[in-house]
Backbone as a ProteinNet text record, in pm:
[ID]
protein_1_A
[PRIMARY]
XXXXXXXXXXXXXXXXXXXXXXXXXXXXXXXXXXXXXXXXXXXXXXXXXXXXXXXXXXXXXXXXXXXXXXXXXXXXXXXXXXXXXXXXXXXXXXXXXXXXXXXXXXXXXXXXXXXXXXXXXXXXXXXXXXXXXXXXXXXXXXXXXXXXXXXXXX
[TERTIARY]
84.2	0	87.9	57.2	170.9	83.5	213.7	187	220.6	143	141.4	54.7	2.6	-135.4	-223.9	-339.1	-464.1	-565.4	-557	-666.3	-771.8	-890.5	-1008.6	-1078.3	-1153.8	-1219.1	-1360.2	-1460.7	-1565.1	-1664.6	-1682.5	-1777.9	-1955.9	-1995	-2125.3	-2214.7	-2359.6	-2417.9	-2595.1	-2642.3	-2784.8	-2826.1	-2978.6	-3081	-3089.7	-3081.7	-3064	-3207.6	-3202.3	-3377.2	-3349.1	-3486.3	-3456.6	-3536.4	-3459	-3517.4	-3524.6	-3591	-3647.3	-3795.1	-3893	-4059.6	-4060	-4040.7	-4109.2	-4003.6	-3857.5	-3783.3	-3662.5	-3599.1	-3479.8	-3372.3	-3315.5	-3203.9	-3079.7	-2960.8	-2862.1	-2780.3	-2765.9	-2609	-2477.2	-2417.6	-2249.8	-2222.7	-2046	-2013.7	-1922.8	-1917.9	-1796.3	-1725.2	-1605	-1491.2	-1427.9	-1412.3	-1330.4	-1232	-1095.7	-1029.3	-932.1	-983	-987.4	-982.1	-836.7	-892.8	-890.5	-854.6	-889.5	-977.3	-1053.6	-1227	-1194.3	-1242	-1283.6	-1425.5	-1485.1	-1572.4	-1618.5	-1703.5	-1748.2	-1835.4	-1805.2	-1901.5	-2123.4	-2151.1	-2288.8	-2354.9	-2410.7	-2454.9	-2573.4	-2589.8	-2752.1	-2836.4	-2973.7	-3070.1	-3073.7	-2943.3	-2974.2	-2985.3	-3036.4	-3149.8	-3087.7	-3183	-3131.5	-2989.1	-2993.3	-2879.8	-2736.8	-2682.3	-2569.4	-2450.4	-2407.6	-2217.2	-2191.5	-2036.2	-1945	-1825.1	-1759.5	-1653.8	-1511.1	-1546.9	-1410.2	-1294.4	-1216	-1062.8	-1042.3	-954.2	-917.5	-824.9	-723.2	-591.1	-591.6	-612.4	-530	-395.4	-366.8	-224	-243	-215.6	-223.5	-135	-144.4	-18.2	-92.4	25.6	-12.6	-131.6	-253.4	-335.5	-413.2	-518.2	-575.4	-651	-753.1	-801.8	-930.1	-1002.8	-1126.3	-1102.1	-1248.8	-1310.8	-1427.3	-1455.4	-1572.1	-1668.9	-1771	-1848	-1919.9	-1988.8	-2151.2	-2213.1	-2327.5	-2347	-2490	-2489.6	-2551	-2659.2	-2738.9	-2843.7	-2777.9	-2744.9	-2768	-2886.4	-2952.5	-3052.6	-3053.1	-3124.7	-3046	-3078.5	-3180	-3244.4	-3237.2	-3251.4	-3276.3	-3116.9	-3080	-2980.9	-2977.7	-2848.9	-2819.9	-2887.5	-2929.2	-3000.9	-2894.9	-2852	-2807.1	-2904.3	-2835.2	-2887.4	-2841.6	-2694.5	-2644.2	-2542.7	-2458.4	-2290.2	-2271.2	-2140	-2060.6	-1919.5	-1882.2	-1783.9	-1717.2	-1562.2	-1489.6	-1351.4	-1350.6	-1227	-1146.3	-981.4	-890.2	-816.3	-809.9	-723.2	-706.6	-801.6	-768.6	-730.9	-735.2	-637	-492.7	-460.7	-343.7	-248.3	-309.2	-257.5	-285.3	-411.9	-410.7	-328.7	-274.8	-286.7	-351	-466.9	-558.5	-723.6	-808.3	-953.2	-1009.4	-1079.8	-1163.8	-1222.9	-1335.7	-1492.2	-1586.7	-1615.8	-1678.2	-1802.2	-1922.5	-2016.2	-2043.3	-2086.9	-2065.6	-2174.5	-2242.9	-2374.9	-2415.3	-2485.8	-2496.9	-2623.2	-2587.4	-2673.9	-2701.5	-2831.5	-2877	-2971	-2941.2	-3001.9	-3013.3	-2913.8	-2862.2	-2993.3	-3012.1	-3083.7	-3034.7	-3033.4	-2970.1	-3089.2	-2997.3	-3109.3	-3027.1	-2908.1	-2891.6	-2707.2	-2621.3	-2496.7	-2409.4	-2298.6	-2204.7	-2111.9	-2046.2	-1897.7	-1832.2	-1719.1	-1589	-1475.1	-1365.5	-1254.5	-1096.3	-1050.8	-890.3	-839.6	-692.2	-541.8	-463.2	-378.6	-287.9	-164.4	-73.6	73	153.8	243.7	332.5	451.2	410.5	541	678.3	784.3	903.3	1031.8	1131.9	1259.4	1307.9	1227.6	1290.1	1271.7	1155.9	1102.5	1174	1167	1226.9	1335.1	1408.9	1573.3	1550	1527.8	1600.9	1523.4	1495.8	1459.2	1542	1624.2	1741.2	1869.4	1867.9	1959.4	1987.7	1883.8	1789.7	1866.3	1835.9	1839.8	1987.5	2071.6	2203.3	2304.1	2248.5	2308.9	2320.8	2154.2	2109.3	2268.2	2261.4	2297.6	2491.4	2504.7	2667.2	2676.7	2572.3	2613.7	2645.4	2548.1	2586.8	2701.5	2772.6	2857.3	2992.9	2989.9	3122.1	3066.9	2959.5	3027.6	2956.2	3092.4	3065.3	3028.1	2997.9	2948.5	2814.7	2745.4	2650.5	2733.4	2832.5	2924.3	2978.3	3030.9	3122.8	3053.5	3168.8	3142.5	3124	3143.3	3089.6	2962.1
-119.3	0	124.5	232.2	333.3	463	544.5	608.1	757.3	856.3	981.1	1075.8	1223.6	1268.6	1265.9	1228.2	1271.5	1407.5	1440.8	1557.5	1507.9	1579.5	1534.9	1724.9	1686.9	1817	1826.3	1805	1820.8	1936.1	1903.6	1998.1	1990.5	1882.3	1881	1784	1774.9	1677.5	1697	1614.9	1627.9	1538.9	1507.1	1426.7	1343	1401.6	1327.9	1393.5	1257.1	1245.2	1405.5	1474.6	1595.1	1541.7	1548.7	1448	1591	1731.4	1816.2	1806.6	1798.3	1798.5	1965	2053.6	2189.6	2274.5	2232.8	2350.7	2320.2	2375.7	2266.3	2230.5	2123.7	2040.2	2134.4	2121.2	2214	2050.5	2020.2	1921.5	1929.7	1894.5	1883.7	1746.1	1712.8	1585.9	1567.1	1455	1370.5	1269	1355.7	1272.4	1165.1	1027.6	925.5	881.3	891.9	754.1	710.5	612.2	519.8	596.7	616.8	686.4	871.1	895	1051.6	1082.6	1197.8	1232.5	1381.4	1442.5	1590.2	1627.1	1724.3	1780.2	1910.3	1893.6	2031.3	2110.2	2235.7	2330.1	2290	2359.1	2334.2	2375.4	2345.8	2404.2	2451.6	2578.1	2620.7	2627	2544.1	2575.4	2539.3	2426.9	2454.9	2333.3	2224	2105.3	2009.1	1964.8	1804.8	1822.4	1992.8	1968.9	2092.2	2045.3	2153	2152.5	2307.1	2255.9	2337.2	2273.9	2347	2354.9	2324.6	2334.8	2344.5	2210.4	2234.4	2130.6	2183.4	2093	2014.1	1920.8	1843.3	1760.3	1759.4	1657.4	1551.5	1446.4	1337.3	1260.6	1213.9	1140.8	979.6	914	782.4	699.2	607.1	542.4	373.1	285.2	169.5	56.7	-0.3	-31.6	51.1	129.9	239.5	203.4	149.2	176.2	229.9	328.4	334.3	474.4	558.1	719.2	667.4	732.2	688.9	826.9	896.8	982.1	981.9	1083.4	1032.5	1200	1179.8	1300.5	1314.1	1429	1445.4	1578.6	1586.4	1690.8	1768	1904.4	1943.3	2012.2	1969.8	2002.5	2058.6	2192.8	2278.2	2202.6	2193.8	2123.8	1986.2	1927.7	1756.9	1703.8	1593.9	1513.3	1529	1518.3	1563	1435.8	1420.3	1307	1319	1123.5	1074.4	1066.8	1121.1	1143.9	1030.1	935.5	867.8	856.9	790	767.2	707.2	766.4	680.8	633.4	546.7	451.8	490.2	536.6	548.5	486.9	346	281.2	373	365.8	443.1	410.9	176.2	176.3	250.4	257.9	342.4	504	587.1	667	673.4	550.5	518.7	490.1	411.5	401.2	507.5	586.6	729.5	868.1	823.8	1005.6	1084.5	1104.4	1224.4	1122.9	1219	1167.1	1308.4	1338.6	1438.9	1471.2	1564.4	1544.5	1505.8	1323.1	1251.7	1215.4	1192.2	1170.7	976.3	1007	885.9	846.5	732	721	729.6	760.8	801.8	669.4	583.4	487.8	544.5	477.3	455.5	342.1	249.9	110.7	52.9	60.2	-32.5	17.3	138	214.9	340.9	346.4	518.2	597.7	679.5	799	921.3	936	1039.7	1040.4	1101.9	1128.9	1230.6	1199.8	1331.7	1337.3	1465.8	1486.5	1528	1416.4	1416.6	1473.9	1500.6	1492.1	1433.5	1366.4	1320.2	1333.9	1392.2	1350.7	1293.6	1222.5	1189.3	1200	1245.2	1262.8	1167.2	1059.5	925.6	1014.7	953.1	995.1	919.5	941.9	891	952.4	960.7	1015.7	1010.1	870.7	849.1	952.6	937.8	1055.5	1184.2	1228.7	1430	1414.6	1281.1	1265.6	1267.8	1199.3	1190.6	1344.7	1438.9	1553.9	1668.1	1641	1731.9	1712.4	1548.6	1519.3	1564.1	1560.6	1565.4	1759.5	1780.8	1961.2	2008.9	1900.8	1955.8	1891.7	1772.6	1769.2	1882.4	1868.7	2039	2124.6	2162.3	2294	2269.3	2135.2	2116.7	2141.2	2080.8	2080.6	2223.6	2306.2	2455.1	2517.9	2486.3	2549.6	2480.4	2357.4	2346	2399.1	2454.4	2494.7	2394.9	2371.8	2314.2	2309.2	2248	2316.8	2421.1	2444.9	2569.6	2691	2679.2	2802.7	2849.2	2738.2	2764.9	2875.5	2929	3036.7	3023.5	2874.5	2812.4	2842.2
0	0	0	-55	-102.7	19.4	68.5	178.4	75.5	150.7	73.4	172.2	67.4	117.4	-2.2	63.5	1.3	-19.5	-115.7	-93.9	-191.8	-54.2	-129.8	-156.5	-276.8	-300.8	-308.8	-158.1	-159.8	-215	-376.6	-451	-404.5	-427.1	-354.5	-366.7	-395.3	-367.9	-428.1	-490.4	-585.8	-505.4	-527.6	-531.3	-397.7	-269	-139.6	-139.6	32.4	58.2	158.2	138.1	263.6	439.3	493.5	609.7	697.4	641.4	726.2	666.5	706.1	666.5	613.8	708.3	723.6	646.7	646.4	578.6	528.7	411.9	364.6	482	404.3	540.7	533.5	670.9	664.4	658.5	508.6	542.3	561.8	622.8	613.2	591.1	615.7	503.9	647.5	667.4	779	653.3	662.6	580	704.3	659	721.5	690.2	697.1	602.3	777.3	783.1	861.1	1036.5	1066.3	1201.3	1192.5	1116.4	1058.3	1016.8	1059.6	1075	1031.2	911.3	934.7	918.9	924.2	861.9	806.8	706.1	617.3	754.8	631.9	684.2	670.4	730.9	720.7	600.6	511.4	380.3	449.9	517.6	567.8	450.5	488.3	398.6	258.1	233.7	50.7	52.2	127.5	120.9	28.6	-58.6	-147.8	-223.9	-247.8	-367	-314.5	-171.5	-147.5	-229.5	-226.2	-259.5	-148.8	-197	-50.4	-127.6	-207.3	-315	-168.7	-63	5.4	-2.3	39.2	44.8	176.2	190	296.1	249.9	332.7	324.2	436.8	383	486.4	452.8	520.9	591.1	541.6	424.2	384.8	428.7	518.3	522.9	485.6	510.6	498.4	533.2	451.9	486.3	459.3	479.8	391.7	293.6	256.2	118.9	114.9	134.3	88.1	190.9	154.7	214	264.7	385.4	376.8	396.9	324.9	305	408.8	509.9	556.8	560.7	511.5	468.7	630.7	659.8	799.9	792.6	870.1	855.4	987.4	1016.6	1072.5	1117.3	1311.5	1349.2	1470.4	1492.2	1574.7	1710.2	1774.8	1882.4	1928.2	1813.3	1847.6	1767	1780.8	1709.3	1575.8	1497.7	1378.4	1262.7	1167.1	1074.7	985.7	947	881.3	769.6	648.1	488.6	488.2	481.5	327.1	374	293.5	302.7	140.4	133.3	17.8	40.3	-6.4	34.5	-94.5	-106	-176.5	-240.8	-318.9	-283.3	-333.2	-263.7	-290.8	-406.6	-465.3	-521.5	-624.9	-736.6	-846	-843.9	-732.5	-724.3	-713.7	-628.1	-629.2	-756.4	-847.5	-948.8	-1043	-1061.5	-1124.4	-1115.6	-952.5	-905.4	-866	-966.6	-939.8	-1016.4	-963.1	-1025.4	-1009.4	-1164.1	-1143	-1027.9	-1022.7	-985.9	-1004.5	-907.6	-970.5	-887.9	-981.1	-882.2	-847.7	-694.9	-637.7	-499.6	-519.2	-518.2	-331.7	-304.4	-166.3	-130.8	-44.6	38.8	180.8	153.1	332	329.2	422.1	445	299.2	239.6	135.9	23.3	15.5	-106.2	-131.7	-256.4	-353.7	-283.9	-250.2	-214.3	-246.6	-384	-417.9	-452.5	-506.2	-538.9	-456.1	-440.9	-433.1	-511.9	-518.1	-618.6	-526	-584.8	-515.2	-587	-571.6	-673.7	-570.4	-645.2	-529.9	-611.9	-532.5	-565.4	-474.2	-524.1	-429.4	-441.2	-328.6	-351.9	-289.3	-370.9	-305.8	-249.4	-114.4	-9.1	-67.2	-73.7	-68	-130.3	-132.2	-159.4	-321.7	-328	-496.9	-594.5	-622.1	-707.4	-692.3	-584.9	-557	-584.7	-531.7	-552	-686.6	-801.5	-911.1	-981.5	-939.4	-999.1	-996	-856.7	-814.5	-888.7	-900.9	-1005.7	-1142	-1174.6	-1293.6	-1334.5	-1254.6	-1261	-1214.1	-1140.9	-1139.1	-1242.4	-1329.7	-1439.7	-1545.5	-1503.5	-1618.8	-1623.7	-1489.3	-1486.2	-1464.7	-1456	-1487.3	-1635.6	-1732.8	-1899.1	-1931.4	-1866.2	-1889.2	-1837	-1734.6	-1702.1	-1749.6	-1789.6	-1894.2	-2025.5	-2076.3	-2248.2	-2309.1	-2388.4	-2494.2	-2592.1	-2717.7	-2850.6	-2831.5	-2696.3	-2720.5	-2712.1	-2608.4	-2638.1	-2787.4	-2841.3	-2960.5	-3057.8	-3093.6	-3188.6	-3346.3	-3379.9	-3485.4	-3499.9
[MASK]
++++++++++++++++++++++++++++++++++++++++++++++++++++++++++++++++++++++++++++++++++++++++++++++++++++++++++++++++++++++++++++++++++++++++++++++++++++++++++

């Protein structure tokens, strides 16, 4: 399993159930990847279909595979209502890099009740890569300072 960071780019979310009767829902998003928890801001008031167009980095290390989404009602008085969750496997970022903004199906009790857009990148932690770039750039800059036929006046 390849260790790095992740950023995720929470754009937003269509077609969820509104689990307020009387007035649109205030959702936010609980990002998981495994024991790292953040969360969005509250989308006040903009019900089935919020955005939030936010960022978040986590810490990938070994073992790791999947996001886990849960999208939540905030409620000022009583306990907050679970909309949905989406489960995000990680492998194909890993081998991509990056993934657009993609939409990705939101369950609750094992029924669609609506999408979110996501977008990831990921950056592989390790030495190899940066090392051979420094290299890379002080060869550069030895070829230039001996000369050589770019100097010549030919």
């Amino acid at each position: 399993m390849p260790q790095g960071t992740l950023e995720v780019l929470l754009v937003g979310a269509k077609g969820l159930e509104n689990t307020d009767f009387l007035c649109n829902m205030d959702p936010y998003v609980i990002l998981t990847c495994r024991t790292q928890e953040q969360k969005s801001s509250v989308a006040s008031g903009k019900g089935s279909e919020p955005e939030w167009n936010e960022n978040f980095v986590f810490t990938i290390s070994d073992g790791i595979s999947e996001l886990t989404i849960k999208i939540m009602d905030s409620d000022g008085g009583s306990g907050d209502d679970f909309v949905g969750e989406a489960t995000i496997p990680l492998e194909p970022l890993f081998i991509e890099g990056s993934l657009p903004p993609t939409p990705y199906n939101v369950v609750k009790e094992q029924e669609y009740c609506g999408e979110i857009r996501i977008g990831l990148s990921f950056t592989r932690e390790g030495s190899s890569n940066q090392g051979s770039g420094e290299q890379e750039e002080s060869f550069g800059a030895q070829e230039e300072s001996y000369g050589g036929w770019k100097d010549s006046s030919f």
